[in-house]
C-alpha positions as CSV (number, residue, x, y, z in Angstrom):
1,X,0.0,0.0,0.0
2,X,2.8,2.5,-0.8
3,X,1.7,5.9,-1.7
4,X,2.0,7.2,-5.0
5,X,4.7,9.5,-4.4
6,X,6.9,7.3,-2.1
7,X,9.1,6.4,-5.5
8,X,12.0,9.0,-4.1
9,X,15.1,7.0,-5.6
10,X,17.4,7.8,-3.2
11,X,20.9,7.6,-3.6
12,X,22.8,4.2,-3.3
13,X,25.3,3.4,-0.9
14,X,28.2,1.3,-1.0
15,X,27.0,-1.3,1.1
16,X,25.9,-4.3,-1.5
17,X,23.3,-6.3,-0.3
18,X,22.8,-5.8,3.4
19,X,22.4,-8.6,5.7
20,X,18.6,-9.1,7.6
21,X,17.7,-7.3,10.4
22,X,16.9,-10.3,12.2
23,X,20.8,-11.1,12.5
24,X,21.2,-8.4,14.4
25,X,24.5,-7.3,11.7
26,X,24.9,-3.8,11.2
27,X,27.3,-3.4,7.5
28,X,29.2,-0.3,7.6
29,X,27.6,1.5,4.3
30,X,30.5,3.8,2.6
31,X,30.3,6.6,0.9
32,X,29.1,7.3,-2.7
33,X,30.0,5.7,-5.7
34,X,30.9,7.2,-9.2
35,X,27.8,8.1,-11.5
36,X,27.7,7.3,-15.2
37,X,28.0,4.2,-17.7
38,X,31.7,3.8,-17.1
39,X,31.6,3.3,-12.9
40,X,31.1,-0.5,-12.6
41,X,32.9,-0.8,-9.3
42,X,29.4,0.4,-7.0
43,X,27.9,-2.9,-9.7
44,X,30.2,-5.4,-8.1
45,X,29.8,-4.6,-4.6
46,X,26.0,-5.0,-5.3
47,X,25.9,-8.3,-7.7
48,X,22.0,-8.8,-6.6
49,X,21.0,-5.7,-7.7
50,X,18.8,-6.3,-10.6
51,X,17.3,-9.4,-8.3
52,X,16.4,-6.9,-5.9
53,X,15.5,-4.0,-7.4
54,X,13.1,-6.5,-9.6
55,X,11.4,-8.0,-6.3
56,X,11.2,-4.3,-4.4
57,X,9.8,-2.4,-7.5
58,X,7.2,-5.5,-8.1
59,X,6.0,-5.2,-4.5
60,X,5.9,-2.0,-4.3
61,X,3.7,-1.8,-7.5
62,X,1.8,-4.8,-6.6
63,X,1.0,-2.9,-3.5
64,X,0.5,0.3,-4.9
65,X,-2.4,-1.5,-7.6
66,X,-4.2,-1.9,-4.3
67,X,-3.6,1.1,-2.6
68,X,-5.0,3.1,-5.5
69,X,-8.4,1.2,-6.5
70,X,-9.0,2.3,-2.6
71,X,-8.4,5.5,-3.2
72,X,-10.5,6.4,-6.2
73,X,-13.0,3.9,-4.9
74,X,-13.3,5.9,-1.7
75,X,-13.6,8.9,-3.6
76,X,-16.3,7.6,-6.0
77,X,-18.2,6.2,-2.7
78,X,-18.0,9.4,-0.6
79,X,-19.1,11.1,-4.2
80,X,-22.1,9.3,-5.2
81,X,-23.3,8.4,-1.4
82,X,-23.3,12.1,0.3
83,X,-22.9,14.6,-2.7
84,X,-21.3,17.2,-0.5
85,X,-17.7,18.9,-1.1
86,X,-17.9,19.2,2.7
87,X,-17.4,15.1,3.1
88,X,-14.8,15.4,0.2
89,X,-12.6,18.2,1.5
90,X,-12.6,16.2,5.2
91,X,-11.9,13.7,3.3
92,X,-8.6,15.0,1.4
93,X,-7.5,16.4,5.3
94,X,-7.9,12.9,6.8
95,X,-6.1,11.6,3.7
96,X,-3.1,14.3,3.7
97,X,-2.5,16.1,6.7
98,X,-1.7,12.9,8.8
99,X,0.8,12.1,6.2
100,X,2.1,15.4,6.3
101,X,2.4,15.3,10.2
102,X,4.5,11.7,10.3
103,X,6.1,12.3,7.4
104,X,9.2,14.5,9.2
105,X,9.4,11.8,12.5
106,X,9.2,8.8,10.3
107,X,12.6,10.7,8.9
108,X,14.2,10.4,11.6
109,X,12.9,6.5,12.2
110,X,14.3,5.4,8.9
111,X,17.8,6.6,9.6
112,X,17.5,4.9,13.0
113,X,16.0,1.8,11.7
114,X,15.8,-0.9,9.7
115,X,13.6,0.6,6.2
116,X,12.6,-2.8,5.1
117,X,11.0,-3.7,8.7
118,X,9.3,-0.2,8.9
119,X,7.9,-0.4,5.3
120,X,6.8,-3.7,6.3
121,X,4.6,-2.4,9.4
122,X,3.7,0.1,8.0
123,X,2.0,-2.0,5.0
124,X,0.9,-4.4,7.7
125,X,-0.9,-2.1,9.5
126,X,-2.6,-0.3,6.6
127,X,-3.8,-3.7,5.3
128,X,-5.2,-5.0,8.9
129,X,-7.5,-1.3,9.1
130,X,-8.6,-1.8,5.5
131,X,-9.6,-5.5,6.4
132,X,-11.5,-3.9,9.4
133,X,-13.1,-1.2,7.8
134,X,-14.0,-4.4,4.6
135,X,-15.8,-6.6,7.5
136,X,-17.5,-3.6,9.3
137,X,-19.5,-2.9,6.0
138,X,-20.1,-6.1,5.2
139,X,-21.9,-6.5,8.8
140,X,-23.8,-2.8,7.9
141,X,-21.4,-0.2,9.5
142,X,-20.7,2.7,7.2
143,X,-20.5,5.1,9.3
144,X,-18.9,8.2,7.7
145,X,-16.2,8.4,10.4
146,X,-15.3,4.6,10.0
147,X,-14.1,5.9,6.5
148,X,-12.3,9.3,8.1
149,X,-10.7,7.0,10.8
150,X,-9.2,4.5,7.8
151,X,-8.2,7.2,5.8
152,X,-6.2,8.9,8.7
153,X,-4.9,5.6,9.4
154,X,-3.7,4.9,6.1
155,X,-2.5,8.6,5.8
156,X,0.2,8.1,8.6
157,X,1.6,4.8,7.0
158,X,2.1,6.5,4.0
159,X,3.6,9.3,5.9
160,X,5.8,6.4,7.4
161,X,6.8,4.4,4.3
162,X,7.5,7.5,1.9
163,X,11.4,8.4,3.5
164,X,11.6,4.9,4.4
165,X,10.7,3.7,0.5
166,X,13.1,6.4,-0.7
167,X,16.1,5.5,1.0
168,X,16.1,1.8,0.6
169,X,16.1,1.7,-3.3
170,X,19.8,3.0,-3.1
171,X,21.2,0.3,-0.3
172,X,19.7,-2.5,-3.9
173,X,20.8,-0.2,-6.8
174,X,24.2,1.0,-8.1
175,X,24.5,4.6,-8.1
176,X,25.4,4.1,-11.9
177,X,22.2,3.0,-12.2
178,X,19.4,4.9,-9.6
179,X,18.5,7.1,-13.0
180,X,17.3,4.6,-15.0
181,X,15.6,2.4,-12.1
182,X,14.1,5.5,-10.9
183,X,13.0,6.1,-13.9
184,X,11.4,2.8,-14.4
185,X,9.7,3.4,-11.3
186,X,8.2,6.6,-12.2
187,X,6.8,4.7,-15.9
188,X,5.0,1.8,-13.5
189,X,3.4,4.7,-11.4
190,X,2.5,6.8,-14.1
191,X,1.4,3.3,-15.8
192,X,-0.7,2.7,-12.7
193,X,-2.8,5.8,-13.2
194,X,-3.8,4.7,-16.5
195,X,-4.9,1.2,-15.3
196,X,-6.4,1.3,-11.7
197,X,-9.1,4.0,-12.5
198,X,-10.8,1.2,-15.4
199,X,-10.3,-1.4,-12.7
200,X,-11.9,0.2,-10.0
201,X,-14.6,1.5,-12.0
202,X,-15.5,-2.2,-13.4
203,X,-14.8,-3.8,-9.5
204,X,-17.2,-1.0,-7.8
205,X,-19.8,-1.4,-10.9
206,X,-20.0,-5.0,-10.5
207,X,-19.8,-6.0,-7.0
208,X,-18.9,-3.2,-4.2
209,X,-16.4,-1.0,-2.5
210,X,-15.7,-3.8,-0.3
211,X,-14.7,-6.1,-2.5
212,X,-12.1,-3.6,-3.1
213,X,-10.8,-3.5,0.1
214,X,-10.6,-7.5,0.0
215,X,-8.7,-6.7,-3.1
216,X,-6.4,-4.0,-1.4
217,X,-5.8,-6.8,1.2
218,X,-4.5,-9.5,-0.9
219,X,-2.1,-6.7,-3.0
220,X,-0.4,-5.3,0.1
221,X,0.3,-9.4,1.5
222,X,1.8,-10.2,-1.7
223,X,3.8,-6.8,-1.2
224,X,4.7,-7.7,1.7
225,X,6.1,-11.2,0.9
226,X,8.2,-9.8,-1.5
227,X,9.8,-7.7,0.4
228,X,10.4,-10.0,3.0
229,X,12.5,-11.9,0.6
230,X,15.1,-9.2,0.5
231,X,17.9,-8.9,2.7
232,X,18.7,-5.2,4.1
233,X,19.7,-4.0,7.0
234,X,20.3,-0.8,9.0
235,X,22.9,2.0,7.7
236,X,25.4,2.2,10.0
237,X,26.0,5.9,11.1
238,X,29.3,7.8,9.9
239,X,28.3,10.8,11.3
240,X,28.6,9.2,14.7
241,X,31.5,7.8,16.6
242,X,31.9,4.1,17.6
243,X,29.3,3.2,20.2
244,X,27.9,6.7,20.1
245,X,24.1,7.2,20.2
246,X,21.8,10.1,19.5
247,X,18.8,10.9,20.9
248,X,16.0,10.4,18.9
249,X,15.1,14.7,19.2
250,X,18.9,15.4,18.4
251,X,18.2,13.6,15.2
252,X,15.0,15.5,13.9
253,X,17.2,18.7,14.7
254,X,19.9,17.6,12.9
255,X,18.1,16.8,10.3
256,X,16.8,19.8,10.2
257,X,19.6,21.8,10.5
258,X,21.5,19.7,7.9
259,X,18.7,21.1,5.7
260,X,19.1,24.7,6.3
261,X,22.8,24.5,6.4
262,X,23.5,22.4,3.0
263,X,22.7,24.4,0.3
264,X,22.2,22.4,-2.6
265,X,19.8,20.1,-0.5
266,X,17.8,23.5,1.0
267,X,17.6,25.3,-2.9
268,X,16.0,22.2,-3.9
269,X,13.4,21.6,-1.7
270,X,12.3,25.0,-2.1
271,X,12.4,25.2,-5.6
272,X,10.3,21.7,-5.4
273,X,7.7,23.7,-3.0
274,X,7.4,26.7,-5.8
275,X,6.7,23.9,-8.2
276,X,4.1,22.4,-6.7
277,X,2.1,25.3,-5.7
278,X,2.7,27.3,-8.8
279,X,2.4,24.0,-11.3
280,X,1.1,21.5,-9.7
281,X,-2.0,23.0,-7.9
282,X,-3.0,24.9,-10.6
283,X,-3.2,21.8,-12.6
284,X,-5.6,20.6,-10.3
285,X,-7.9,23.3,-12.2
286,X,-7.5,22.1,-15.7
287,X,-10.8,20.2,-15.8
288,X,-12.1,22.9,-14.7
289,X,-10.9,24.8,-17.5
290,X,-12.8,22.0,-19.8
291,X,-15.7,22.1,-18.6
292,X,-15.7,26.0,-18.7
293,X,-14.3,26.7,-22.2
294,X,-14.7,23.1,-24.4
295,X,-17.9,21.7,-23.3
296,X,-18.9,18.6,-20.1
297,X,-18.8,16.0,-21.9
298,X,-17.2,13.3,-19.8
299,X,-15.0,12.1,-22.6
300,X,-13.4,15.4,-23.0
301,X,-12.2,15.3,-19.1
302,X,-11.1,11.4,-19.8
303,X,-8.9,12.7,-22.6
304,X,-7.7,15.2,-20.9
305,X,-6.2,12.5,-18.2
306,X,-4.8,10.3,-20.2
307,X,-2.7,12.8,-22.3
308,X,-1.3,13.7,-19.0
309,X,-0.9,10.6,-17.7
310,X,0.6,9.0,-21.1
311,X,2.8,11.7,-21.8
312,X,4.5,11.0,-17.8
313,X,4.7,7.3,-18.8
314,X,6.3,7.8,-21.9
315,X,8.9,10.3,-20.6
316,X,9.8,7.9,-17.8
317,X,11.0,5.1,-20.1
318,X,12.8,8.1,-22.1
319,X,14.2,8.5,-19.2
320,X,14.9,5.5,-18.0
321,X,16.2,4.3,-21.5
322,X,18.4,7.5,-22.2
323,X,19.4,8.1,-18.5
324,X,19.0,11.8,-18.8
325,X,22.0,15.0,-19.5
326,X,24.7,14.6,-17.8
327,X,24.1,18.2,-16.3
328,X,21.3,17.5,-13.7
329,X,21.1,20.8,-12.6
330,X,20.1,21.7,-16.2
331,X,17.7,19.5,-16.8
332,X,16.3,20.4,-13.4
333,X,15.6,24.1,-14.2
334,X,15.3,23.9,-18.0
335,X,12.1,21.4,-17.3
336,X,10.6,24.2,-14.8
337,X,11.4,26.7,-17.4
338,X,9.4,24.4,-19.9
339,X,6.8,24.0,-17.1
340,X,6.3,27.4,-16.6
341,X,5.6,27.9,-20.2
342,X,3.4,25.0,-21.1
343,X,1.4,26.7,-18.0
344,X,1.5,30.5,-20.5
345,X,0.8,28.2,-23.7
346,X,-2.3,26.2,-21.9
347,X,-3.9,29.7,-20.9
348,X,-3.6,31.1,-23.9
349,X,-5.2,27.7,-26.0
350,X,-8.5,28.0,-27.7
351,X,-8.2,24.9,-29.3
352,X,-9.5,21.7,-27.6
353,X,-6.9,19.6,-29.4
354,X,-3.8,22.1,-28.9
355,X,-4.8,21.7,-25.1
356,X,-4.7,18.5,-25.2
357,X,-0.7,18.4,-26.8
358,X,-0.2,20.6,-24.1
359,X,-1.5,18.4,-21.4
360,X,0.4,15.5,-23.0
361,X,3.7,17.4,-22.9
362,X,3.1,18.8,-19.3
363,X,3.1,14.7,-18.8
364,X,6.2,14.1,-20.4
365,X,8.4,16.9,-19.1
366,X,7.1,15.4,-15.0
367,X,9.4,12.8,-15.1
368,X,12.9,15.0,-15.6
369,X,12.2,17.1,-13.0
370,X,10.9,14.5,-10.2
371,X,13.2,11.8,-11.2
372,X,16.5,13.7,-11.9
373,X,15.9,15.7,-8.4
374,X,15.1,12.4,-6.6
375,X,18.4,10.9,-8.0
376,X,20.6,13.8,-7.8
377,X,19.9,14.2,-3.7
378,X,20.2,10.9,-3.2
379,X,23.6,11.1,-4.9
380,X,24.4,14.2,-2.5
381,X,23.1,12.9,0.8
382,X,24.9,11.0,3.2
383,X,22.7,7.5,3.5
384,X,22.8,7.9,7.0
385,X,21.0,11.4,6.5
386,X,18.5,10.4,3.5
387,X,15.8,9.4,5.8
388,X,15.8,12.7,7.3
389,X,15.6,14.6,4.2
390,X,13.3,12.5,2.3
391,X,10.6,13.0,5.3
392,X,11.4,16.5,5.0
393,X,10.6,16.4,1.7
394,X,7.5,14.5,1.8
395,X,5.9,17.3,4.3
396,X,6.6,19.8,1.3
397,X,4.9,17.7,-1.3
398,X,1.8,17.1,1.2
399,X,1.2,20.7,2.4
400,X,1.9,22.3,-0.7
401,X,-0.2,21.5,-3.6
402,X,-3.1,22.0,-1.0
403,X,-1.7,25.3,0.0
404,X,-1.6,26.6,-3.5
405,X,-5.0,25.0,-4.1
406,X,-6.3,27.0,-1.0
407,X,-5.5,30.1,-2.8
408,X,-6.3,29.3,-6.3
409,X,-9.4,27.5,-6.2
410,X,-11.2,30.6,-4.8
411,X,-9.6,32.8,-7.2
412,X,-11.0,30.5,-9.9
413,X,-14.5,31.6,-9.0
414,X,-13.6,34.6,-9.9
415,X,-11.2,34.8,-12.3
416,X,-10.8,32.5,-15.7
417,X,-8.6,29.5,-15.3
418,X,-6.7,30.4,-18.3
419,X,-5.4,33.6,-16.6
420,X,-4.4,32.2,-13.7
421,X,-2.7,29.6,-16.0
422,X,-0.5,32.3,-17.4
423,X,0.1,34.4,-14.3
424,X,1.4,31.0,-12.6
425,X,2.9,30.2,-15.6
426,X,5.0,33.7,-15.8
427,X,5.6,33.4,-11.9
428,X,7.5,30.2,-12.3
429,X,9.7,31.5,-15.2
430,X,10.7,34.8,-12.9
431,X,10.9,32.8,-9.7
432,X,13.0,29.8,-11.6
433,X,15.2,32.6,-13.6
434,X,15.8,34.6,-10.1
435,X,16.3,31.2,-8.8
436,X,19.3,30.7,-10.4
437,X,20.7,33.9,-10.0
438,X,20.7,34.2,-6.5
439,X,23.6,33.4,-4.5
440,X,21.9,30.1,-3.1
441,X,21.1,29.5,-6.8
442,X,24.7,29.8,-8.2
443,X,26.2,28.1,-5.3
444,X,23.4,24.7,-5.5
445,X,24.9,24.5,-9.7
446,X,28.6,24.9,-8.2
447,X,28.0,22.5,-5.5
448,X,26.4,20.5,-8.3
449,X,29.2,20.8,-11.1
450,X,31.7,19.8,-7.6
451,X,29.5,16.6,-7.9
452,X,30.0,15.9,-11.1
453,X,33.3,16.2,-11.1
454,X,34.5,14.4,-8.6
455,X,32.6,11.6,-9.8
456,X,34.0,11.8,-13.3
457,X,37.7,12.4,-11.8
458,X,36.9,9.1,-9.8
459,X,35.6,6.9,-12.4
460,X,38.7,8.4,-14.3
């Protein structure tokens, strides 16, 4: 039942194929290997790593199938059974703020802990409430706040699993190769969103939204069974001495502190928060604009999904099969530089079918930005610090899409879609362009180019 967004590829560690938790082994994990085609010494040390990577990514997908039929199913139920935005916007804060709330503890518990063992309970856990909330209907409770409490519920292991999920792909994977496994991991999601919105339709149609949660059930055990078969264990600490222990509250401020002191990691998260509140919220509002200006016909929305959600599938296996520039950093910005003007170009559309190109391209440009700033912090954070930062992260991706929402959606009762299309749109160009010039800016590309080099001097 991983989240959708819990693909973070973090970085990979020098550690090979850890031992299980249950043999109470910690394996010293070193410090980063060399990126590129030519580094195959990070490949040895890891000789399981297309093993692994195969049975983590197909649990985690498995999983994820279930996790999303519940989702839209929920949504569909709460839809047709109340017809009230009321029940649907309680319903969005017992699915996300939880989330957002565990997500910068559960940080700190992944660099402490085992990842496997905590995605693993945090699966469990979500599966057990679903198969409580399944047998509760089936006996005639449906009780509105059965559904808050499982949503909440499901929230928090999401908030759990996300840094824990993005910090265990890179103890499997060679750093040589976190682009293009990250990259296949974006294509199954993006995949997913094409797929489990049919399936759930055709499942709630013909029987109920309980057999879902049966369904739900039965994806997240065989997630979990996967998993199990993996060997991982904990990260060993190099930022503390031998037999040295920190307190679980010096670690969240350290974490947070490492944050705000490393520049690279602190210019990123905030250009990710920009993004989705200036990009991502306000393409929350493009049915909108559909109904508004091209007619409500339902297949005109559908359309507009899938050239979204095609477009991101296709430029994940670009990605994955090309591996992306070399220069992160300019693929980073020069996609929110296209983003920013695919927003201007969508405003100013008066065509159906030009809006739909548009919609398709907006899917294909998602993957080199998410993917390539996944990879390139998990290639810049310590291991023993990746937990930490990845639950930082996933608070900013919770909080804010909703916070730009909070703003927009008002404004677009009173003002066209289109034009706040093209003022977000012209935002993201000044903000990315001033972004970059900035001290912070220029020193995140130095810091960067350091990278770079150092890993092509030793490969070299």
């Amino acid at each position: 039942m991983t989240p959708p967004h819990a693909d973070a590829d973090p970085t990979p560690t020098a550690g090979g194929v850890l031992p299980d938790a249950a043999t109470a082994v910690d394996v010293e994990v070193g410090g980063h290997q060399p990126s590129g085609p030519d580094a195959p010494a990070d490949e040895a040390e890891k000789p399981t790593w297309r093993r692994d990577a195969t049975l983590f990514l197909g649990g985690q997908t498995v999983s994820l199938f279930g996790s999303m039929l519940v989702q839209y199913a929920i949504m569909w139920h709460l839809t047709l059974e109340t017809k009230s935005g009321g029940v649907l916007a309680l319903a969005a804060v017992f699915g996300f703020l939880p989330q957002a709330i565990v997500s910068v503890f559960a940080g700190v518990w992944a660099d402490r802990l085992n990842r496997k063992v905590m995605i693993i309970a945090a699966d469990a856990s979500i599966a057990v409430t679903t198969l409580v909330l399944a047998l509760l209907m089936v006996g005639g409770s449906d009780d509105l706040w059965l559904i808050y409490a499982a949503l909440a519920i499901r929230s928090v292991g999401a908030g759990v699993q996300m840094p824990a999920v993005a910090a265990l792909l890179p103890q499997l994977v060679p750093t040589s190769k976190l682009m293009r496994v990250n990259g296949i991991n974006g294509s199954i999601q993006s995949a997913m969103v094409l797929v489990t919105p049919a399936v759930a339709a055709a499942v709630y149609a013909s029987a109920s939204i309980v057999a879902i949660f049966f369904i739900d059930v039965v994806t997240a055990a065989i997630g979990i069974a996967l998993l199990a078969l993996l060997r991982v264990g904990r990260v060993v600490r190099a930022d503390l001495a031998d037999g040295e222990k920190a307190g679980y509250f010096e670690d969240l401020v350290g974490g947070l502190r490492y944050v705000h002191r490393h520049g690279f990691v602190r210019w990123l998260l905030g250009l990710f928060a920009v993004v989705f509140v200036l990009v991502v919220a306000p393409s929350n509002l493009t049915p909108l604009m559909v109904v508004r200006t091209f007619g409500d016909e339902v297949w005109k929305l559908t359309v507009t999904e899938l050239a979204f959600s095609v477009g991101m599938t296709l430029g994940g296996v670009l990605l994955a099969t090309w591996g992306g520039l070399k220069n992160r950093m300019t693929m980073i910005v020069g996609t929110t530089l296209i983003f920013g003007a695919l927003s201007i170009g969508m405003g100013f559309s008066t065509n159906m079918w030009v809006f739909f190109a548009i919609m398709f391209g907006f899917g294909l440009a998602v993957p080199f930005f998410s993917t390539t700033s996944m990879t390139l912090l998990q290639e810049t954070v310590e291991p023993e610090r990746q937990g930490r930062v990845f639950g930082i992260m996933g608070i900013v991706m919770a909080l804010a899409m909703p916070l730009g929402m909070a703003v927009l959606g008002p404004l677009a009762d009173r003002f066209s879609v289109e034009s706040l299309l093209i003022a977000t749109g012209a935002v993201i160009l000044v903000v990315t362009v001033l972004a970059m010039l900035t001290p912070s800016g220029r020193q995140a590309a130095q810091a960067v180019r350091d990278h770079e080099e150092s890993s092509s001097s030793t490969v070299a």
